[in-house]
VEXNU-398116 format. One record per residue: x, y, z of N, C-alpha, C in turn; residue in one letter. Coordinates in steps of 0.05 Angstrom, whole numbers, plus 32768, in hexadecimal, padded with zeros to 4 digits. Example, Ala and Ser with C-alpha at 12.3 -4.5 7.8 and 13.67 -1.06 7.14 Angstrom:
BEGIN
   nu   nv   nw  cau  cav  caw   cu   cv   cw residuo
 8108 7F8E 809C 80F6 7FA6 809C 8108 7FBE 809C       A
 8101 7FD3 808E 8111 7FEB 808F 8102 8001 809D       S
// end
This chain:
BEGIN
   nu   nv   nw  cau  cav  caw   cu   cv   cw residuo
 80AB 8001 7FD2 80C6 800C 7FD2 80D3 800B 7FB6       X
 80CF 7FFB 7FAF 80D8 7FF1 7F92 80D0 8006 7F80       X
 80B1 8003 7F81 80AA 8019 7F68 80A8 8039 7F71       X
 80B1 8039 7F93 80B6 8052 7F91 80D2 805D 7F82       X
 80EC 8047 7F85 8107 8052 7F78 80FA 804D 7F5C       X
 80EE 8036 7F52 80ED 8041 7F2F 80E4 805C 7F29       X
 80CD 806A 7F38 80CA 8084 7F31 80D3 8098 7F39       X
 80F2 8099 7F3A 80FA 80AE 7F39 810E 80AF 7F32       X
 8113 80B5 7F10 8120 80B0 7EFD 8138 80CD 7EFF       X
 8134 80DF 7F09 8142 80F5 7F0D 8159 80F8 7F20       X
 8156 80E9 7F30 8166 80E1 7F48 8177 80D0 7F47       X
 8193 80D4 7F50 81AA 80C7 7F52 81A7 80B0 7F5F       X
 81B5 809F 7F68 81B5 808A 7F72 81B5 808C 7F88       X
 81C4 8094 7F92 81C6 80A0 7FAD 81AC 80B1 7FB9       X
 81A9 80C6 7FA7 8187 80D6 7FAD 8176 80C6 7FAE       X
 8174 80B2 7FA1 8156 8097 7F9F 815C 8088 7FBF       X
 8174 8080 7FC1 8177 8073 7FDB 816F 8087 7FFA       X
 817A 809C 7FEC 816F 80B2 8005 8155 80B3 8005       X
 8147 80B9 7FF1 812D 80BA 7FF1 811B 80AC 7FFC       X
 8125 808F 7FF1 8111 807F 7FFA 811C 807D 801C       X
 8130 8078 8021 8130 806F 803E 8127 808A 805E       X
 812B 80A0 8041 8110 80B2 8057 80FD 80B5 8059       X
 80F0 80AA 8042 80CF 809F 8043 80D0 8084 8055       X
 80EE 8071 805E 80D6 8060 806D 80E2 806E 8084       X
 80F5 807F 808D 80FD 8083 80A4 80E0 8099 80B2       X
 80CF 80AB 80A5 80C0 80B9 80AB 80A1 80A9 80AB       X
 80A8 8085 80A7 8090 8072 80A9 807D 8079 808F       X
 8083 8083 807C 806A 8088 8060 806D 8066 8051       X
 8084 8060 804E 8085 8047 803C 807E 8030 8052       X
 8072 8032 8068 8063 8019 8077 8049 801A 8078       X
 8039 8037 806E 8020 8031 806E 8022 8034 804E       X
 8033 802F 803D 8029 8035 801E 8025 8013 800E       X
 8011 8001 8014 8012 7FE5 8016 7FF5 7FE8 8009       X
 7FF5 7FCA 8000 7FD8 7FBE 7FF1 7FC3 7FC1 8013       X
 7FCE 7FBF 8026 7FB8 7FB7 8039 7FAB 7FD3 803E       X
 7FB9 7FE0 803D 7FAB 8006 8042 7FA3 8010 8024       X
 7FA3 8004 8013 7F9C 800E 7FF3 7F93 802C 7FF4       X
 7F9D 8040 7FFD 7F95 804D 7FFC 7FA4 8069 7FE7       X
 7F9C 807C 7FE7 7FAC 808E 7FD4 7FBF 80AA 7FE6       X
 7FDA 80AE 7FDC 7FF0 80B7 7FEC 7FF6 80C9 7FD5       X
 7FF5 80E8 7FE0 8001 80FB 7FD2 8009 810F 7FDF       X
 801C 8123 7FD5 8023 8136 7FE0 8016 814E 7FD5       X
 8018 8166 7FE9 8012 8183 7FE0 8028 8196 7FE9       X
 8039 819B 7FD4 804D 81AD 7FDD 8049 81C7 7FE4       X
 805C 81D9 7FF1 8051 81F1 7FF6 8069 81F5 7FE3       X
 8074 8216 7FE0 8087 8228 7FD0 80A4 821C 7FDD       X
 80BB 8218 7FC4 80CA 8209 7FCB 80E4 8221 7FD6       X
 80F3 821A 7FE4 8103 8233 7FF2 8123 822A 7FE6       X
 8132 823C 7FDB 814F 823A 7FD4 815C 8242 7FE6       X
 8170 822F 7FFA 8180 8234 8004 819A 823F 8007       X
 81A8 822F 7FE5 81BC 8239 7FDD 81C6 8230 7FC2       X
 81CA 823E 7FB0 81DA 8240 7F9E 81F6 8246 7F95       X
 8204 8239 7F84 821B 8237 7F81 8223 8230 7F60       X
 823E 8236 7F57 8248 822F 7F3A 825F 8211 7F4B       X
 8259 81F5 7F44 826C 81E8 7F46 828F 81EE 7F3A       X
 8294 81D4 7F37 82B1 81D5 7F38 82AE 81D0 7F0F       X
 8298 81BF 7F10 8293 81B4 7EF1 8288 81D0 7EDF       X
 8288 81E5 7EEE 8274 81FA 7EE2 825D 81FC 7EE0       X
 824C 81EA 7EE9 822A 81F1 7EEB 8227 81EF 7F02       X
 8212 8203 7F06 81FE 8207 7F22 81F4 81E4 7F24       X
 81F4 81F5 7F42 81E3 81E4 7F55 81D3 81EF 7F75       X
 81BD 81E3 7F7A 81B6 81F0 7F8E 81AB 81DB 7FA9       X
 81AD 81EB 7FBB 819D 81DD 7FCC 8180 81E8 7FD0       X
 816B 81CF 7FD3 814A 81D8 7FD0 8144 81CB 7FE1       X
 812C 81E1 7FF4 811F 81D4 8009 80FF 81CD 8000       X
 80ED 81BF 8001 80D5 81BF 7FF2 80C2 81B2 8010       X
 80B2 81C9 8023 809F 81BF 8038 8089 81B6 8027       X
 8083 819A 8032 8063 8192 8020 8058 8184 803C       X
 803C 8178 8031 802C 8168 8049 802E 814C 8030       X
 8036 8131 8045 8028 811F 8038 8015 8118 803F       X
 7FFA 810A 802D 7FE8 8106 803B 7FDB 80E5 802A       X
 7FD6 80D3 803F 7FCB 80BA 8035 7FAD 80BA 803D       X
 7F99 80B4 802E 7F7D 80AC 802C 7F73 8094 8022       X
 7F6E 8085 8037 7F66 8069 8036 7F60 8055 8048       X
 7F65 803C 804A 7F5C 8035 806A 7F6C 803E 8080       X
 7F83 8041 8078 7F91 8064 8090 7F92 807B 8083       X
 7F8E 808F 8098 7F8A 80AE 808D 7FA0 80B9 80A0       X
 7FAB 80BF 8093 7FBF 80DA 809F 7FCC 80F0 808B       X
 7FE8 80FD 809D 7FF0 8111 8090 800A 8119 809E       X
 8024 8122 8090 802F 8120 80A2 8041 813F 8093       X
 8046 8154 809B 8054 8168 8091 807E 8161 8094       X
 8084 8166 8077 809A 815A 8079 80AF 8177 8066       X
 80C5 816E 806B 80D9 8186 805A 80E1 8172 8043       X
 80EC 8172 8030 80FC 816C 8018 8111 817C 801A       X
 8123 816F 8019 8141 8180 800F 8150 8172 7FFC       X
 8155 8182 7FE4 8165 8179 7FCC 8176 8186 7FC8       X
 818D 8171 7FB9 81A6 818D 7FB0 81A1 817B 7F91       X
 81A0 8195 7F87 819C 818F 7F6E 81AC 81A2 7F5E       X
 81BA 818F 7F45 81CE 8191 7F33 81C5 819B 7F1C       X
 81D8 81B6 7F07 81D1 81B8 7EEA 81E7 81A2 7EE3       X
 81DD 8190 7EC9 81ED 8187 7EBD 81E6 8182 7EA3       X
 8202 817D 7E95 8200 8176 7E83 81EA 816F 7E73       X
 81DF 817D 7E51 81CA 816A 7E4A 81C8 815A 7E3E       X
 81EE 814F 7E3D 81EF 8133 7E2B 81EC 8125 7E46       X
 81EE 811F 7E5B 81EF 8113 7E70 81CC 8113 7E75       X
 81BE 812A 7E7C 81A2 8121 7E7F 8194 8136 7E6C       X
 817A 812D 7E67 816B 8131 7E4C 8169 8157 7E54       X
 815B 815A 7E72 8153 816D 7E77 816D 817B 7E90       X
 817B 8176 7E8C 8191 8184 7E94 8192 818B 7EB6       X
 8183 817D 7EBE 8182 8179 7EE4 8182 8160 7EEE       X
 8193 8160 7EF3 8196 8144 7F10 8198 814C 7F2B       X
 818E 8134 7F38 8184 813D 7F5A 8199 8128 7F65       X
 81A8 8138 7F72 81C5 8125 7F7F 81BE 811B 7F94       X
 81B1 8129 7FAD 81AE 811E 7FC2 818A 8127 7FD0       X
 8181 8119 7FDF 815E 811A 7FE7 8159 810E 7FFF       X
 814F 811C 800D 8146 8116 8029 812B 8121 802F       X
 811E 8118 803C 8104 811A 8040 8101 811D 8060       X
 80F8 8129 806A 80F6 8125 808C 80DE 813C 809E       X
 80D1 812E 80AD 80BF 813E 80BF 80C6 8157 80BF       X
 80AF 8173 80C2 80B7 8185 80CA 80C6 818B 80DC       X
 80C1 8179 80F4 80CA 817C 8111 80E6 817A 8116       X
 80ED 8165 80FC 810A 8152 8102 811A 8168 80EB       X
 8113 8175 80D7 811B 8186 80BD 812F 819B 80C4       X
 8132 81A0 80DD 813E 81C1 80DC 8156 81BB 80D8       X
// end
């Protein structure tokens, strides 16, 4: 859990907390342990824009949906097809290097996603 929030340096505070707590609410961060050593990645499919907008600050922002499969290989094998939803911010590029921050992130089953 830990080194999942260090890597994800793009994400708000709030987006890292969302994130991670829908990786354990969808059960990925209970098989991601030394005892299953196994290797856990995603395959996204094409990411879908829901909506766009000019804030109040003057830069865009949008909402992004991104369907992927996760999949772990190792002493457990599975796979589990999940949505991503981000609202993601233009900002400032004295504020960030590359001029995008990810405000909020949720992760959740296809089933549970709509």
């Amino acid at each position: 859990q830990v080194k999942v929030q260090n890597e994800t340096n793009c994400l708000s505070d709030v987006a890292r907390g969302g994130f991670v707590k829908s990786l354990e609410q969808i059960g990925i961060l209970s098989v991601l342990n030394t005892e299953n050593q196994g290797v856990t990645y995603a395959v996204p499919k094409q990411a879908i824009l829901k909506r766009g907008w000019l804030n109040d600050d003057g830069y865009y922002q949008w909402v992004v949906e991104v369907p992927y499969r996760i999949s772990l290989d190792g002493r457990r094998r599975g796979s589990i097809d999940v949505k991503m939803v981000m609202l993601i911010k233009r900002v400032s590029l004295n504020w960030r290097e590359d001029g995008i921050w990810v405000e909020t992130y949720s992760v959740k089953p296809v089933s549970a996603a709509k």
